[in-house]
C-alpha positions in Angstrom: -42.8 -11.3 25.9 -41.9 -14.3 24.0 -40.0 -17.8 24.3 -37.0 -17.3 22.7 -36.3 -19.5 19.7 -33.9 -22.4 19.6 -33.3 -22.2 15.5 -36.3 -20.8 13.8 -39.7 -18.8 14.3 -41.4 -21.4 14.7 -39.9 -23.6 17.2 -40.8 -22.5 20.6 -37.6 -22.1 23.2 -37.2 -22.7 26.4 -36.0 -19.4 27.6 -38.7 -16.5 28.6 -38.1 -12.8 26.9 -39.0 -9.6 27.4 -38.7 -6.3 25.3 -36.8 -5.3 28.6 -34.1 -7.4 28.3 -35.1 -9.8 30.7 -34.6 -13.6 30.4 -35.9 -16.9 32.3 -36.3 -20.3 32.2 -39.9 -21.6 31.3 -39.5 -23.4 34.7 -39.2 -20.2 36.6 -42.6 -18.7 34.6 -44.0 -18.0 38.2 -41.3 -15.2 39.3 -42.3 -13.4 35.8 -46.1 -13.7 35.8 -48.3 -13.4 38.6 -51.8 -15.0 37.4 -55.2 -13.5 38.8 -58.5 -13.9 38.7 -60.7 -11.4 38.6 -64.9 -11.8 39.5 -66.3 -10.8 35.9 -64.1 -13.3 34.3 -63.4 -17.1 34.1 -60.8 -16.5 32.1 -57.1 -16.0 34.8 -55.6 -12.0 34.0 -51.5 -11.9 33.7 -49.6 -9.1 34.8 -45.7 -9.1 35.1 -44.3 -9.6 38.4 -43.5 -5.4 38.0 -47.3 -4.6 37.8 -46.7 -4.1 33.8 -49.0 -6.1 31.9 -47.4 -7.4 28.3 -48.0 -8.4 24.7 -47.4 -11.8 23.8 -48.7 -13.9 20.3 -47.2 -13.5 17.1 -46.5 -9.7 17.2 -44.8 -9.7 20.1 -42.4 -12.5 18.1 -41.9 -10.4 15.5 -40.8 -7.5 17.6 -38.1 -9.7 19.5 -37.2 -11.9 16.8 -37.7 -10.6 14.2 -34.0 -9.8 13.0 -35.1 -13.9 12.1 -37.2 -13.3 9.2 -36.3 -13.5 5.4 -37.4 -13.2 2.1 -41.2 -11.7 1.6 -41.6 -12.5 5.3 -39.7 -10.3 5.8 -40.2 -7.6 3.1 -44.1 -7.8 4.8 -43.2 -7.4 8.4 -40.9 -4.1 7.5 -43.6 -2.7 5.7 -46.2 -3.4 8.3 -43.7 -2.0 11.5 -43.2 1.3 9.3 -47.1 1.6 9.0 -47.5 1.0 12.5 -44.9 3.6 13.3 -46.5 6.6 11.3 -49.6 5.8 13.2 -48.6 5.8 16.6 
């Protein structure tokens, strides 16, 4: 899960994605996510609104977005998806 982009990696979007093909608005976060807490923890748990939990940082970018990337970015994150893959 990732915001999409507006131009470029970097800049954050406005618009909430998933690897399922789902999309929301940032506003409507709460009908995605269901926060938790949990008693060994301080820290709130996430979970989608499913029950599925989800990946989110810079790999989780890459795998939406990633038809984004050029030039040794690029070259990098096809040779680091093809070593994941023969390892899974």
């Amino acid at each position: 899960m990732a915001l999409r982009p507006t131009r470029s990696l970097p800049l954050p979007g406005e618009v909430i994605c998933t690897s399922a093909a789902r999309s929301t608005s940032v506003e409507r976060y709460h009908d995605v996510v269901r926060e938790l807490t949990v008693d060994h923890s301080h820290a709130k748990h996430a979970a989608l609104a499913s029950g599925d939990t989800y990946m989110v940082g810079s790999l989780a970018r890459l795998k939406l977005w990633g038809d984004r990337v050029t030039g040794r970015a690029r070259e990098a994150m096809e040779k680091l998806f093809r070593a994941a893959s023969r390892t899974t």
